[in-house]
C-alpha positions as CSV (number, residue, x, y, z in Angstrom):
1,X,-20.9,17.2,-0.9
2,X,-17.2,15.4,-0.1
3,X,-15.8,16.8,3.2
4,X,-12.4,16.4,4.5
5,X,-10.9,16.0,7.6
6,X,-7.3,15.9,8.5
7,X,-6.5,12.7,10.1
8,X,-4.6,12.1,13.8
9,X,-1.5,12.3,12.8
10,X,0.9,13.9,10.4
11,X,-0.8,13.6,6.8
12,X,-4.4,12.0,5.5
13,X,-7.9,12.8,5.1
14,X,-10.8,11.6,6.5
15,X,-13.7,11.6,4.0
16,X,-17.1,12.4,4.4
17,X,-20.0,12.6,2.2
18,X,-19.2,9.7,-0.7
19,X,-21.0,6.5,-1.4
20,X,-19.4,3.6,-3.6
21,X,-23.0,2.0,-3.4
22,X,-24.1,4.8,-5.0
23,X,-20.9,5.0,-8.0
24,X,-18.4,7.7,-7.3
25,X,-18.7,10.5,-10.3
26,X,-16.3,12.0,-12.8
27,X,-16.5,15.3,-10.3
28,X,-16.4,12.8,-7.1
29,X,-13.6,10.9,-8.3
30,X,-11.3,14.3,-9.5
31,X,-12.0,15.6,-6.1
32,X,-11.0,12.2,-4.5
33,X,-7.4,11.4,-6.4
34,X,-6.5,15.3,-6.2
35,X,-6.6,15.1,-2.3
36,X,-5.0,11.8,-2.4
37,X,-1.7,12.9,-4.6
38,X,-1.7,16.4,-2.5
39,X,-2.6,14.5,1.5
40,X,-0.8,10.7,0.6
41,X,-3.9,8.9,2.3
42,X,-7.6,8.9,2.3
43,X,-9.9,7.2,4.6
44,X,-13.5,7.3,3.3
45,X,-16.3,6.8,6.3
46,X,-18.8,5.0,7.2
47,X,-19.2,3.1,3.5
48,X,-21.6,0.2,2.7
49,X,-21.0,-1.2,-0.4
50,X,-20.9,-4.8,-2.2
51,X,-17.7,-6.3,-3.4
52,X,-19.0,-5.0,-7.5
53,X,-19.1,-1.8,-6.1
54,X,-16.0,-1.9,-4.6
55,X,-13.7,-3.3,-7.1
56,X,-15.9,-0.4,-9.6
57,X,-14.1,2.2,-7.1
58,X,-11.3,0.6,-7.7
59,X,-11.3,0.2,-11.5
60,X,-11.7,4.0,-11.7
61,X,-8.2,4.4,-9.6
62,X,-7.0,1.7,-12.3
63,X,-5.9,-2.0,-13.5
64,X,-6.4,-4.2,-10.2
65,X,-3.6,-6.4,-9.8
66,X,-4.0,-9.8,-9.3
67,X,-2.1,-11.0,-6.3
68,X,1.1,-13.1,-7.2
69,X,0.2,-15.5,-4.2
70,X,-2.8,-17.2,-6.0
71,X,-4.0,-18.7,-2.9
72,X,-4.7,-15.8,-1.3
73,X,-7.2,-14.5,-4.2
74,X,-11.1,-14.3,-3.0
75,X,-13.3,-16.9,-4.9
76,X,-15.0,-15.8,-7.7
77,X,-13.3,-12.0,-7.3
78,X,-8.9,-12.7,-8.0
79,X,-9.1,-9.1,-8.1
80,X,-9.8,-8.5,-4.4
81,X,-7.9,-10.4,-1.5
82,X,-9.2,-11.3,1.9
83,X,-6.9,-9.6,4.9
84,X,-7.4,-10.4,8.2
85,X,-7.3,-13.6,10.3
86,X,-11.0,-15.0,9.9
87,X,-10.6,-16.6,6.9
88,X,-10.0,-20.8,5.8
89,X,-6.5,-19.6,4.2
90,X,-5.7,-17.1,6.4
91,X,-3.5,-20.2,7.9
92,X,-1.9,-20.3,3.9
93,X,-1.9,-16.8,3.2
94,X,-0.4,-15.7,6.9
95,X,-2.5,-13.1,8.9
96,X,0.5,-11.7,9.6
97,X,1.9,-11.7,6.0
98,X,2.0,-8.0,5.5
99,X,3.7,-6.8,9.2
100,X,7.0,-5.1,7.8
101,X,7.6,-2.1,6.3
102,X,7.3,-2.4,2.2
103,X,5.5,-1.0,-1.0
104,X,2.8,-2.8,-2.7
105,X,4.1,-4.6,-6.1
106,X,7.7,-3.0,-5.8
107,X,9.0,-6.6,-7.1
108,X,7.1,-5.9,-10.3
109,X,8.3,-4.0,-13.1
110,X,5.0,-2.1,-13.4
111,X,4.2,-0.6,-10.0
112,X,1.4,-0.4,-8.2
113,X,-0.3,3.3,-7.9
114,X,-3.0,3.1,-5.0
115,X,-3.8,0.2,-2.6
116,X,-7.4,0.4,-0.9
117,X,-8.6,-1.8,2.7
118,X,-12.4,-1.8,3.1
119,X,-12.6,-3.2,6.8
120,X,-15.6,-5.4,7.2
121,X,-14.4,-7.0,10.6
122,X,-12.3,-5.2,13.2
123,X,-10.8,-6.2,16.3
124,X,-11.5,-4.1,19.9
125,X,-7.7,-3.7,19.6
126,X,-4.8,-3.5,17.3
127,X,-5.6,-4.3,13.7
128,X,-4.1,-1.1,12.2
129,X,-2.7,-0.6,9.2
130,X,0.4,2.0,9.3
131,X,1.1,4.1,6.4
132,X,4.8,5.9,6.0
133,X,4.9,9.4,4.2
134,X,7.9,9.0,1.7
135,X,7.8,12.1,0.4
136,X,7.9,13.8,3.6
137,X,10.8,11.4,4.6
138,X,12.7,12.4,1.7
139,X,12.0,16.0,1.7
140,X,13.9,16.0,5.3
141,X,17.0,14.2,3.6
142,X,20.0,16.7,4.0
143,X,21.3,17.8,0.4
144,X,24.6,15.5,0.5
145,X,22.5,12.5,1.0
146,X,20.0,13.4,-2.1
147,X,22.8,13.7,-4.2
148,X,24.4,10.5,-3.0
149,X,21.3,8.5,-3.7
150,X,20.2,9.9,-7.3
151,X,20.3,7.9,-9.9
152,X,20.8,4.8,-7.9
153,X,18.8,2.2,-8.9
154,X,17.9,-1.0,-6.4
155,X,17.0,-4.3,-7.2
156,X,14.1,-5.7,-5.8
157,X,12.5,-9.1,-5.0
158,X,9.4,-10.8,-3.7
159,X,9.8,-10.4,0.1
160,X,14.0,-10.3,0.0
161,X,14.4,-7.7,2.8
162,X,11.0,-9.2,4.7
163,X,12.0,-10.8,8.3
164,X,14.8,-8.4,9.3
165,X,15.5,-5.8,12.1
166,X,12.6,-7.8,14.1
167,X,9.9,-7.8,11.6
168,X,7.5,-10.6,10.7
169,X,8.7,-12.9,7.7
170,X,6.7,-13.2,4.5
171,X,4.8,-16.1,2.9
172,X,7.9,-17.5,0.4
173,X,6.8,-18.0,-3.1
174,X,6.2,-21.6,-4.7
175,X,8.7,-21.6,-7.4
176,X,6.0,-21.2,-9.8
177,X,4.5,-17.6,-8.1
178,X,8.7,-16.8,-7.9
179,X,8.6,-17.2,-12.1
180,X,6.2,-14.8,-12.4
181,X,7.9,-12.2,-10.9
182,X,11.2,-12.3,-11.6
183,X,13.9,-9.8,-9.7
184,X,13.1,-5.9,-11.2
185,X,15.1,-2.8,-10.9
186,X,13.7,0.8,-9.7
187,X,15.2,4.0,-8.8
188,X,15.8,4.5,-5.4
189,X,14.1,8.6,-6.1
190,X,11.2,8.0,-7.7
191,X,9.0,10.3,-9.8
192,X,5.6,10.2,-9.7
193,X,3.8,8.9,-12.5
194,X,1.0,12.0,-12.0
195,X,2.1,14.7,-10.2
196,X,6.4,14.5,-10.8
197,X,7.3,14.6,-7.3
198,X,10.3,12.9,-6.7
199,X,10.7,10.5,-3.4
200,X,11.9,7.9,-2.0
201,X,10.9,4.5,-3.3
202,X,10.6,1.1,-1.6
203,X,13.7,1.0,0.4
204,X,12.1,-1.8,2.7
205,X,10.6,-5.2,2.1
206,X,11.8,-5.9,-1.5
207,X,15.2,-3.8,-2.6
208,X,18.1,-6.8,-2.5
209,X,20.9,-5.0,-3.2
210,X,21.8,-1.6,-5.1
211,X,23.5,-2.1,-8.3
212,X,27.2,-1.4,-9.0
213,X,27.7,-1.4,-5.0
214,X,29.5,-3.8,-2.6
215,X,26.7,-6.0,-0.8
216,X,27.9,-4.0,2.7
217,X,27.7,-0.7,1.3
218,X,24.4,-1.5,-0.6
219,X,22.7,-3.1,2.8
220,X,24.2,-0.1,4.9
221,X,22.5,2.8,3.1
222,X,19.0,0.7,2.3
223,X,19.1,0.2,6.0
224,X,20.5,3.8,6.8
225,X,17.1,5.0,4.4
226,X,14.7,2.9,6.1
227,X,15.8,3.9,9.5
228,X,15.5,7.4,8.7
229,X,12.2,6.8,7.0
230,X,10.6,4.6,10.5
231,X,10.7,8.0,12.5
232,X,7.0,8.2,14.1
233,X,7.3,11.9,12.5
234,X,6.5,10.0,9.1
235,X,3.9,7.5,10.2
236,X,0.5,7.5,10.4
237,X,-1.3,4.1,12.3
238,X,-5.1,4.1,11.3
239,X,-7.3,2.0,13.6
240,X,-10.3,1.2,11.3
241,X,-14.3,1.3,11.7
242,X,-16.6,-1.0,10.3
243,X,-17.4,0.6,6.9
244,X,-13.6,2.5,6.7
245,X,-11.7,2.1,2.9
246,X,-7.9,3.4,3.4
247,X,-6.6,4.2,0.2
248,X,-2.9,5.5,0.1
249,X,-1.1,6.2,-2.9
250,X,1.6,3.7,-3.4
251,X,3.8,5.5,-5.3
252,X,5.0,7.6,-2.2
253,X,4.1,6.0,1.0
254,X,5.5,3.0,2.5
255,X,3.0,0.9,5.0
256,X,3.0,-2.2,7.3
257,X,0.4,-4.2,9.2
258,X,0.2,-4.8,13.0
259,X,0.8,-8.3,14.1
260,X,-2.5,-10.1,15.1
261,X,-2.8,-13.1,17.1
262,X,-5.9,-15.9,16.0
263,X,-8.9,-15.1,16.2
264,X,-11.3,-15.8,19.8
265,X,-14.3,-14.9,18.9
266,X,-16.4,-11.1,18.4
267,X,-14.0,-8.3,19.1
268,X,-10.8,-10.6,18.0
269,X,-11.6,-10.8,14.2
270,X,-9.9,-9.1,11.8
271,X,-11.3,-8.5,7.9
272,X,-10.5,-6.3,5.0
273,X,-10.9,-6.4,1.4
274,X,-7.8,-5.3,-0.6
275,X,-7.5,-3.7,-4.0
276,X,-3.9,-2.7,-5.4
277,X,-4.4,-1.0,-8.9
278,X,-1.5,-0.2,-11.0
279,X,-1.7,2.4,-14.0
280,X,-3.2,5.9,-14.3
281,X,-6.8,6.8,-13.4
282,X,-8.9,6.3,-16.2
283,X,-10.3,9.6,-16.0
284,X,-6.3,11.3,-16.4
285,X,-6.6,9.2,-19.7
286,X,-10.0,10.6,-20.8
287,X,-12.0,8.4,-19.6
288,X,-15.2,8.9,-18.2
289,X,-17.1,6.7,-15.6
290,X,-19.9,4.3,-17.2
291,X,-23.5,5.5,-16.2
């Protein structure tokens, strides 16, 4: 039987009483992605699971995405990516890639709708992952400010707003990875794709510019949004156990990685597996699981 337990902190779930090894079921999975649209994040415990079984989990939240940064793809699985600072490319694919605030595959058209971390190595300290509560952010937004910002719609790029107010720069694209994603336009309130709850959406990491402002008045309220939405009353740091899968849904959270330094041997290593899906549950489409 799944159990739940809120989190330390202002939203999530722990999760008790699943096993991918075992496949998640129809029932399971319902239970699973109804607590994640109502609680934003999910952290399943103490799981033990190969990589077939994992990227199975993920298949049932959606389409896995293929990372644009090819190089950063795990051999024989471009589905998954390696995370952490233990492996040969973490030196191409920066450990530290991922530490500013942004929104998993906001540069692309087609969003992504849940990112998952399964931790397989974790450091004695830091190494957490910490997710931002968008809807809650916007929910707080006084009424002159919501109407301001609806119907505005940003454009966004690979890593364009990555690097400021202090944060850690991004890997830059090849000019061939850059081609693939061309620049893409979203809403700065979002709806989401299941539920219809409007929030904010991706004002860190990738939004450029709003379009039909001045570039001042475009960067003032992005950065205006983002400092309202960086209030610890929004965020949620998770410090992972071997055998932990995070799973946030994308669509209304916002989340950034700690910095970590090389790794020194046990208790300094750092390992996750990543899935971003993009697209609707299969089971929301009728689909049931495979036996």
């Amino acid at each position: 039987m799944i159990g739940f337990v809120p989190l330390d902190g202002p939203f999530g779930q722990a999760v008790h009483g699943v096993d991918l090894a075992a496949g998640v079921t129809d029932d399971e999975f319902l239970t699973l992605s109804q607590a994640l649209y109502r609680h934003r994040l999910l952290v399943l415990k103490l799981q033990n699971c190969d990589r077939d079984a994992y990227l199975r989990f993920g298949r049932q939240w959606g389409v896995p995405i293929r990372h644009v940064i090819d190089t950063a793809r795990m051999p024989g699985y471009p589905d998954l990516l390696e995370v952490g600072n233990v492996t040969r490319r973490w030196r191409e694919y920066s450990r530290n890639t991922a530490v500013f605030w942004h929104t998993d595959q906001s540069y692309e058209a087609d969003v992504a709708s849940a990112t998952m971390l399964y931790a397989q190595k974790v450091p004695d300290v830091g190494g957490e992952t910490r997710i931002l509560d968008m809807k809650a952010a916007y929910d707080d937004l006084d009424q002159a400010t919501r109407a301001r910002i609806d119907g505005l719609v940003a454009v966004h790029f690979y890593g364009a707003t990555a690097g400021r107010d202090g944060e850690h720069p991004t890997q830059q694209l090849t000019d061939a990875q850059a081609a693939t994603v061309p620049p893409v336009s979203h809403p700065l309130v979002r709806a989401h794709s299941i539920t219809g709850e409007r929030t904010l959406y991706a004002v860190s990491g990738t939004p450029r510019a709003i379009e039909g402002m001045p570039r001042e008045a475009s960067d003032a309220l992005l950065r205006s949004l983002k400092d309202h939405c960086v209030q610890d009353k929004y965020i949620y740091a998770h410090k992972y156990e071997v055998g932990d899968i995070g799973i946030w849904d994308t669509q209304m959270t916002m989340h950034s990685a700690a910095p970590m330094d090389d790794p020194d041997g046990p208790g300094t290593e750092r390992l996750l597996w990543r899935i971003s899906v993009r697209g609707m549950p299969g089971l929301y489409r009728g689909e049931r699981a495979a036996a």
